[in-house]
C-alpha positions in Angstrom: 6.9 28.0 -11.7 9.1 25.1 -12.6 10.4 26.8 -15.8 11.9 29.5 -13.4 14.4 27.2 -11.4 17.9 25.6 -12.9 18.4 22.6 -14.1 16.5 19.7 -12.5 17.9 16.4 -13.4 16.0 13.9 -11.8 17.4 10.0 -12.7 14.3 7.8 -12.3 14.5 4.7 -9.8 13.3 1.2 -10.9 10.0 0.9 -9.4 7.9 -2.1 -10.8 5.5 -1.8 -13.5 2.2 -2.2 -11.1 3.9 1.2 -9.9 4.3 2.4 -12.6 0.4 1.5 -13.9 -0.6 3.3 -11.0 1.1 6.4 -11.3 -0.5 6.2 -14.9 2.9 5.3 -16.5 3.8 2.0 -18.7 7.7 2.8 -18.8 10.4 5.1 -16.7 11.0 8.3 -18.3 14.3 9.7 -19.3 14.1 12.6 -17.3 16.7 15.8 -18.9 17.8 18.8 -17.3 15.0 21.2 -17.4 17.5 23.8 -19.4 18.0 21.7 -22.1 14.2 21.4 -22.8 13.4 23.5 -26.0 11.7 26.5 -25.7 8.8 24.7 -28.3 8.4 22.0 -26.3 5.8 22.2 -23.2 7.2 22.2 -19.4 6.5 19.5 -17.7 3.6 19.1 -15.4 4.7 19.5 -11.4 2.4 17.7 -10.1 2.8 14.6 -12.1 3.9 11.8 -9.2 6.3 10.4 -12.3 8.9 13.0 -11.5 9.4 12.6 -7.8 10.9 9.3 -7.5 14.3 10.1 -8.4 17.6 10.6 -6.8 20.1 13.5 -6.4 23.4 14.3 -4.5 21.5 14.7 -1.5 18.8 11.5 -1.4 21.6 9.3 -3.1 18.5 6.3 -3.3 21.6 3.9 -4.9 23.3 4.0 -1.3 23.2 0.3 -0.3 22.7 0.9 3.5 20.1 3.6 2.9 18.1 1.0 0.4 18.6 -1.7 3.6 16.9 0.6 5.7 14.3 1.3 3.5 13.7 -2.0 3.3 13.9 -3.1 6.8 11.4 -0.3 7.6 8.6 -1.1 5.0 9.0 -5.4 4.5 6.5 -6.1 6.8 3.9 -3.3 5.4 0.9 -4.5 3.9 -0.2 -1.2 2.4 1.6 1.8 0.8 0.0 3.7 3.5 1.7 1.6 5.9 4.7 2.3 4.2 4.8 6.0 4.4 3.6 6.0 8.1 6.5 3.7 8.9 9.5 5.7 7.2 7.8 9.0 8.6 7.7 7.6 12.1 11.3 6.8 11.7 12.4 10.3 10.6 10.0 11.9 13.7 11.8 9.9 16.2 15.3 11.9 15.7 15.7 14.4 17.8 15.7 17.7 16.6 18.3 19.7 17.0 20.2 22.8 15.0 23.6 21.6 14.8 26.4 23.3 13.6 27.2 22.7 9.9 28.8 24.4 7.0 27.5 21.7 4.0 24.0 19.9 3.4 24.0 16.5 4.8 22.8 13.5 2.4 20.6 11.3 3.7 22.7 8.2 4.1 24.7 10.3 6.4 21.6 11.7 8.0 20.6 8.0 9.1 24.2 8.0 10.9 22.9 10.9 13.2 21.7 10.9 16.1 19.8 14.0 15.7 18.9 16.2 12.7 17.4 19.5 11.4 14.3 20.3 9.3 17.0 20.1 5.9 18.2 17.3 7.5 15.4 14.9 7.9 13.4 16.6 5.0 16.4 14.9 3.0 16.2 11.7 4.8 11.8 11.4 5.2 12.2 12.2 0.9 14.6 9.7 0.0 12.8 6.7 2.6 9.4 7.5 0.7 10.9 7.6 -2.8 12.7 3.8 -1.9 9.6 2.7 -0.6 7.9 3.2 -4.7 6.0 7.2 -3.2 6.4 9.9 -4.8 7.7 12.3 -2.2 9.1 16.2 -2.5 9.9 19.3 -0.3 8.0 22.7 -0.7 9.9 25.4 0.8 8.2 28.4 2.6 9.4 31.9 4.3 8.3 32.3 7.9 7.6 34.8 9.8 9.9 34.8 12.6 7.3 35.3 15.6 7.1 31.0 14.3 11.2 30.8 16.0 9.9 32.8 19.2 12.1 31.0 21.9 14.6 29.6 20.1 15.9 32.0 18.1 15.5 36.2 17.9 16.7 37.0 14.4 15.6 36.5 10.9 12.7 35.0 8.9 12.9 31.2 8.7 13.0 28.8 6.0 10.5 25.5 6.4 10.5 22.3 4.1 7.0 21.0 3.8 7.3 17.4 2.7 4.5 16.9 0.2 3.8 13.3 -0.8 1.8 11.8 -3.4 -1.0 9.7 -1.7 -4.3 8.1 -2.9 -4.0 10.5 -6.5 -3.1 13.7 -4.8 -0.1 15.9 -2.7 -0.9 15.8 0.6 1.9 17.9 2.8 3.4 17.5 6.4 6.5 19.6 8.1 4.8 17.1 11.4 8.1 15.2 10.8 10.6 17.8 11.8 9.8 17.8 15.3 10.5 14.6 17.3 7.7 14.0 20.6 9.6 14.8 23.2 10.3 18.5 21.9 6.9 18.5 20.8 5.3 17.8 23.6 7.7 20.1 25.8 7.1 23.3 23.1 3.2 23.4 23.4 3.8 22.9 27.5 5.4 26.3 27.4 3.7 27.8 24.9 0.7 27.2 27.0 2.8 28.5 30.0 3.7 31.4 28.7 0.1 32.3 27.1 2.1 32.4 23.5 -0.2 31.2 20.3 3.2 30.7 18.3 6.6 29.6 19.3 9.6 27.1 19.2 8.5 26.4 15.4 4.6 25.5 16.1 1.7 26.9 16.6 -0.1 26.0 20.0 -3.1 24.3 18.3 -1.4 22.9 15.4 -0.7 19.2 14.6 1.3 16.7 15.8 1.0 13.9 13.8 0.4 12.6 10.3 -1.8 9.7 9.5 -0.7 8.9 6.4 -3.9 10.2 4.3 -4.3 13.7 4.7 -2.1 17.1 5.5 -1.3 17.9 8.8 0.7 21.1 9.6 2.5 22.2 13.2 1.3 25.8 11.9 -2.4 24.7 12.1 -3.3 25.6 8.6 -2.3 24.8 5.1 0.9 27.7 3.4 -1.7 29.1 1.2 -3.9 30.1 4.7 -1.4 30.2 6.9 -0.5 33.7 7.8 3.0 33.1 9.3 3.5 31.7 5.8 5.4 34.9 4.0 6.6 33.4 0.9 5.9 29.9 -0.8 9.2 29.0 -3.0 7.5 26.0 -4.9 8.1 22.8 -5.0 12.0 20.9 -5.1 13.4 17.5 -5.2 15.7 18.2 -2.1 17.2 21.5 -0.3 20.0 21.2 -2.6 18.1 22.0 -5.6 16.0 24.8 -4.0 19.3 26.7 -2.5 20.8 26.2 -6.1 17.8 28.0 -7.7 17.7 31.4 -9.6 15.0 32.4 -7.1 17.1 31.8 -3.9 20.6 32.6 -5.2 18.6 36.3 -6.3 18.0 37.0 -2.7 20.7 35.3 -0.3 24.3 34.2 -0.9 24.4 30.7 0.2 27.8 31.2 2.2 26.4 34.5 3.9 23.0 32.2 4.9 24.8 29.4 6.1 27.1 31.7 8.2 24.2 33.3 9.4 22.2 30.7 10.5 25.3 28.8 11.9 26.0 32.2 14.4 22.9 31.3 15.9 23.2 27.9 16.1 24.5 27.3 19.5 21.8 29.8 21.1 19.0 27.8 19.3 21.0 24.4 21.2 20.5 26.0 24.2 17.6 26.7 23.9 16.4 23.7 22.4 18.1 22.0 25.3 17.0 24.2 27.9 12.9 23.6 26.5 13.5 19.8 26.9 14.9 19.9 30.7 12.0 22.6 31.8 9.0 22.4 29.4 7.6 24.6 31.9 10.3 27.3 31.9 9.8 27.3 36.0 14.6 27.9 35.6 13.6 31.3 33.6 11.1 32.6 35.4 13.0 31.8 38.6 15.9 33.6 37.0 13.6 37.1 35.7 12.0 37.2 39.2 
C-alpha cells in the first residue's frame, strides 16, 4: 500500500538514543522520498514506529512555540503513557467545530485556535505525540454518511484515525476529535431521538482513550466497522493523504474543499444548535 502513494519525505527528529533502542533503532535514518527508492530495492515496512517521528509542512515539529508546548504538557510525566494521555487530553478539550477554510491549517497555528476540526486536531494530536519521542500517524477512512446524520445531509465523510505506536503495537483513536461537551450533548440526542448513529458517533461507541488500547466513537475497529466504506491507509498528516495518487484519482482537491466549505455554516449551526439543546426539545417544538 505504501508503494502506491507520492513521495513521502519524512525528516527524522532527534529523539535520544534510549528511544531509539526501544524502537529497535541505534541511529536516525536518512529517510528519502519514497519515489526515488529503486525499484530493486524493498519498500519499507509501514508499520515500523522508526518512520513516524518526523515532520512535514503541516506538523512543522521545529516550531519553537509548538516544541514549548510540547514540553510544557509532558515535563511532569513519569511515563510515556502519561505522555500520550496528556497531549491527547489537550487536543480533546478544543472545541469542535467545522470552520470555514480554504487551506490545511499546521499545527502551530492549530494551537492558536480556539476550536478545530477532525484535520485540524489530527494535525495538532500527531505532531504533540511525535515531540513527546511516540510514534504517532493518521489512517484515513470513507464514511458512510448516515455517521454526519444531524449535522450535515450530503456526502460520504472523510475521518482521520490517529494510530499511535504504544507498548510494540498501533493502537488507533478518532476519541480526540470530539471535545466533552459535544460529546456528551450528541449521545443525549441520539438517545432522544432513538438514532444508533449520528453527529459523527455511534450511540454506544467510546468516549475516551486510556492510553493503552483503541477506542473508537464508531464502536468498532475500520476493519469491522460497517459505516467504514473505504480504508485509505496510513499518512504522516492530511497533507500527504490529499496529495496521494489514490485521492487526487477520485476528488479534485479544490472541488472537495469547495464542497465541504458550502456546508460548513449548516454543520455550525448545527453544531451550535446540539450544544444549546442536547435534547432537541427547540426542534421538536418547532415540527409540532
Amino acid at each position: 500500500m505504501i508503494g502506491e502513494r507520492g513521495e513521502r519525505a519524512r525528516i527524522l527528529h532527534t529523539v535520544s538514543p534510549e528511544r531509539r533502542a526501544a524502537l529497535g533503532h541505534a541511529r536516525p535514518r536518512k529517510v528519502v522520498p519514497m519515489s526515488e527508492i529503486p525499484a530493486s530495492r524493498p519498500m519499507p515496512n509501514e508499520d515500523d514506529p522508526g518512520l513516524w517521528l518526523g515532520s512535514s509542512p503541516l506538523l512543522d515539529l521545529a516550531d519553537p512555540k509548538l516544541r514549548l508546548r510540547a514540553q510544557a504538557l509532558t515535563q511532569l510525566c513519569k511515563s510515556e503513557r502519561e505522555r500520550a494521555l496528556a497531549v491527547y487530553r489537550f487536543v480533546k478539550r478544543i472545541p469542535f467545530s467545522r470552520p470555514f477554510k480554504m487551506r490545511l491549517h499546521t499545527a502551530r497555528e492549530v494551537v492558536q485556535q480556539d476550536r478545530a476540526d477532525s484535520a485540524d486536531k489530527a494535525a495538532l494530536l500527531v505532531a504533540l505525540l511525535r515531540l513527546a519521542e511516540i510514534p504517532a500517524r493518521v489512517r484515513y477512512l470513507t464514511l458512510r454518511s448516515e455517521m454526519m446524520r444531524g449535522l450535515v445531509d450530503g456526502p460520504d465523510s472523510m475521518r482521520p484515525v490517529v494510530e499511535v505506536f504504544r507498548e510494540r503495537h498501533w493502537v488507533g483513536t478518532d476519541t480526540y476529535i470530539f471535545d466533552a461537551s459535544y460529546t456528551a450533548a450528541a449521545r443525549t440526542r441520539l438517545r432522544a431521538y432513538g438514532w444508533e448513529r449520528g453527529y459523527g458517533m455511534d450511540a454506544d461507541g467510546d468516549m475516551l482513550w486510556d492510553g493503552t488500547g483503541s477506542a473508537y466513537v464508531g464502536k468498532s475497529p475500520p476493519r469491522e466497522d460497517p459505516m467504514v466504506l473505504q480504508d485509505h491507509g496510513v499518512f504522516c498528516d492530511t497533507l500527504e493523504f490529499v496529495s496521494s495518487p489514490q485521492y487526487r484519482a477520485a476528488h479534485s482537491r479544490l472541488g472537495r474543499a469547495v464542497q465541504w466549505n458550502m456546508l460548513a455554516a449548516g454543520m455550525e449551526r448545527a453544531i451550535r444548535e446540539l450544544r444549546e439543546d442536547p435534547h432537541g426539545l427547540g426542534a421538536l417544538h418547532f415540527s409540532g
